[in-house]
PLY file of the C-alpha trace (Angstrom):
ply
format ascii 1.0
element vertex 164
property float x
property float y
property float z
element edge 163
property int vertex1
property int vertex2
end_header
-3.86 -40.20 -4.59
-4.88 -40.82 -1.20
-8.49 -39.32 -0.20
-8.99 -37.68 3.11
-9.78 -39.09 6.06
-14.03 -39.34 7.31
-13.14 -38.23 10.79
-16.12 -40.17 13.39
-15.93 -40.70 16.88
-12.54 -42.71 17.48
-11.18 -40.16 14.98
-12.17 -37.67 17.12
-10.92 -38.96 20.32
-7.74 -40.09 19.07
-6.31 -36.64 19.62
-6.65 -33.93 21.68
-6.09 -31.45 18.60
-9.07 -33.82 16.92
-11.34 -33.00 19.71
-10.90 -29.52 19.75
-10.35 -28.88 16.45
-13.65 -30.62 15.58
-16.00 -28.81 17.59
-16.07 -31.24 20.40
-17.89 -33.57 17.92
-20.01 -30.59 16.24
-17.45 -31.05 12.66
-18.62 -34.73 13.05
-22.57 -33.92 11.69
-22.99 -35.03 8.21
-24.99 -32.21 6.95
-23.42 -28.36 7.42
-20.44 -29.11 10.44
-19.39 -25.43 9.53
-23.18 -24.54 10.60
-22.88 -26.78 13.99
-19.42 -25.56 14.53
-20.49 -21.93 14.68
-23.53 -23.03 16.72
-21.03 -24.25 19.60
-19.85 -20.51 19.66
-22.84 -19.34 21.37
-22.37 -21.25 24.50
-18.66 -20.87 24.78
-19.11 -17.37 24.88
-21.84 -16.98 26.77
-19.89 -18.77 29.09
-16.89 -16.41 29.42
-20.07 -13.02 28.68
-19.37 -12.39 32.41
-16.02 -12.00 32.54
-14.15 -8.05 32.14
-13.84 -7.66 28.27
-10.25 -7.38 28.18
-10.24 -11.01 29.77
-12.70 -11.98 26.70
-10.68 -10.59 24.56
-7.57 -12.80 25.93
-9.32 -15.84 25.47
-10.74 -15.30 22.23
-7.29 -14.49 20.98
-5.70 -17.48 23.09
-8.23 -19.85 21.32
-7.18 -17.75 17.84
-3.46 -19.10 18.30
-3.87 -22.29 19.96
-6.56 -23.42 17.17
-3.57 -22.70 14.20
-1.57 -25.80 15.07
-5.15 -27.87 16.61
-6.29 -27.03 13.14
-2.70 -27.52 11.24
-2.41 -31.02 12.93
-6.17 -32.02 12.92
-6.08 -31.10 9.03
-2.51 -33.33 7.92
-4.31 -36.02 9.96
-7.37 -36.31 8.00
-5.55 -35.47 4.67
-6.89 -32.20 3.76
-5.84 -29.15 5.37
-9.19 -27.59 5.69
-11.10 -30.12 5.71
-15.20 -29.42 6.38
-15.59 -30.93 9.67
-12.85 -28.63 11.23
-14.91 -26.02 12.74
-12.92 -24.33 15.69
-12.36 -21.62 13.06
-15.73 -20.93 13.07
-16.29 -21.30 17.18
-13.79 -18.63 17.23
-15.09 -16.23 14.89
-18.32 -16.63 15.54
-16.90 -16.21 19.86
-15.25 -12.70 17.97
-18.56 -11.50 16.13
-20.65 -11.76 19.22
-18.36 -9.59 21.14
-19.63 -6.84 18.73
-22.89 -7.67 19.64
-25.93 -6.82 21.85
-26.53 -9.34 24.08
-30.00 -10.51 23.12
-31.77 -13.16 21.15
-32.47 -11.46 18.13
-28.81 -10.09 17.60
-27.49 -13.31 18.02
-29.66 -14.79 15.66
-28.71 -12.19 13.06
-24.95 -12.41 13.80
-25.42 -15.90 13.32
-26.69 -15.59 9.81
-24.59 -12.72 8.81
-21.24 -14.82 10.11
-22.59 -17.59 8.31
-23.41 -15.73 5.03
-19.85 -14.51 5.04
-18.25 -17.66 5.37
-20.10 -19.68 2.93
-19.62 -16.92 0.44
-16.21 -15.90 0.92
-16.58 -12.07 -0.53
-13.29 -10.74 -1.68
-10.69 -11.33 -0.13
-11.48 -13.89 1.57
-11.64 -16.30 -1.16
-8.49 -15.18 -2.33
-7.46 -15.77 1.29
-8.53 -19.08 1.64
-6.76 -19.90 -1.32
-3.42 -18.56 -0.71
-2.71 -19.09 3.41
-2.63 -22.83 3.74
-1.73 -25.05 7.00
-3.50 -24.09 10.48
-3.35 -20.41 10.18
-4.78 -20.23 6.94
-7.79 -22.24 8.27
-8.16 -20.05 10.99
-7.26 -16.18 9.10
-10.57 -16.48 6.33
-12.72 -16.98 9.23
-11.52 -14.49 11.12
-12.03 -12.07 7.73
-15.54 -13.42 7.46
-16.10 -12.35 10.67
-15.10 -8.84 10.49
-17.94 -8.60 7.37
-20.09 -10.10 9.62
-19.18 -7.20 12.19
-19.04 -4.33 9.68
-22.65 -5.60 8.39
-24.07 -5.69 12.16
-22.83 -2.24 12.88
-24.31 -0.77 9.69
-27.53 -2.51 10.33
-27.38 -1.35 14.27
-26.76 1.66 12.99
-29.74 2.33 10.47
-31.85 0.74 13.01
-31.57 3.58 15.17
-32.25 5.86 12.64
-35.58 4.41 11.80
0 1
1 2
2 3
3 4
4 5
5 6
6 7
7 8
8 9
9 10
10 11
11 12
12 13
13 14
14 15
15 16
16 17
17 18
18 19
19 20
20 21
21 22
22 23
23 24
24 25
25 26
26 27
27 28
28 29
29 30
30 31
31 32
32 33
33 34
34 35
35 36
36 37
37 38
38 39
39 40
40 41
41 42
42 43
43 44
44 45
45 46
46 47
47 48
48 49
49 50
50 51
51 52
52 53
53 54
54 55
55 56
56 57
57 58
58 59
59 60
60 61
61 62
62 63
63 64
64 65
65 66
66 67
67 68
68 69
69 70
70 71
71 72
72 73
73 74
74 75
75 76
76 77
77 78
78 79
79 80
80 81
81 82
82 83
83 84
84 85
85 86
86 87
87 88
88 89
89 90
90 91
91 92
92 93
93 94
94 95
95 96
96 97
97 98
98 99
99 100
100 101
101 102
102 103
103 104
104 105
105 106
106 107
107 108
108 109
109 110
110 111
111 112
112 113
113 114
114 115
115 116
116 117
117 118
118 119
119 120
120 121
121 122
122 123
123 124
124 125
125 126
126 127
127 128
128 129
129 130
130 131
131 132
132 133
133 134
134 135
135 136
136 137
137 138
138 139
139 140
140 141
141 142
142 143
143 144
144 145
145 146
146 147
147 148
148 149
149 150
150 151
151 152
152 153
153 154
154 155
155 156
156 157
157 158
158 159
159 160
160 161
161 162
162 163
């Protein structure tokens, strides 16, 4: 049995699925790369906040379907298909929760959390998900699932919070 691959910084470079599909070196930190992946999300789309929605929406989807085979390839290099320190599944959800979100600090912060909660957790079905969809996609799809909780639970606590 062979065991995966510790990706590090040749790893990383070796590739240009490796880079991207690794965070740009956040799915290299030892402790929680999911947590630094998702981090990374922030930036990337505060850089394209500007731009018309529909044009958000084209790149978050673009990144969606060019991260199944960065992912796919990234994951039969290191042995494992889903292995931890592949986090441009999470740089896209997380890029997918925040445009569902008010633009300030505090929001953020909570659709941070809540995308994180989700993910970790895996709720039904994601689990099920995960377990079933293999290869890039699947990597990609149970993120994408844990991100629409994380949506659902921001609108219902928007929504409350009004009420209030």
């Amino acid at each position: 049995m062979n065991l995966p691959t510790l990706p590090n910084i040749n790893f990383l470079l070796r590739h240009p699925a490796h880079f991207f599909a690794l965070g740009f070196g956040t799915g290299l930190a030892k402790k929680a790369p999911g947590t630094f992946g998702t981090l990374m999300g922030l930036p990337l789309f505060r850089l394209i906040f500007p731009l018309p929605e529909l044009v958000q929406w084209f790149i978050i989807g673009t990144f969606f379907i060019v991260g199944v085979p960065l992912c796919g390839v990234t994951g039969q290099h290191l042995g494992a298909p889903d292995h931890g320190s592949i986090v441009w599944d999470e740089i896209v959800a997380m890029m997918l929760v925040l445009m569902f979100t008010p633009y300030t600090w505090i929001w953020w912060i909570a659709a941070f959390l809540l995308f994180r909660l989700f993910d970790i957790w895996k709720p039904f079905p994601i689990r099920q998900v995960d377990a079933k969809l293999k290869g890039g996609f699947g990597v990609m799809f149970d993120d994408i699932l844990a991100a629409v909780y994380a949506i659902i639970s921001l609108k219902i606590i928007m929504l409350v919070s009004t009420k209030v």
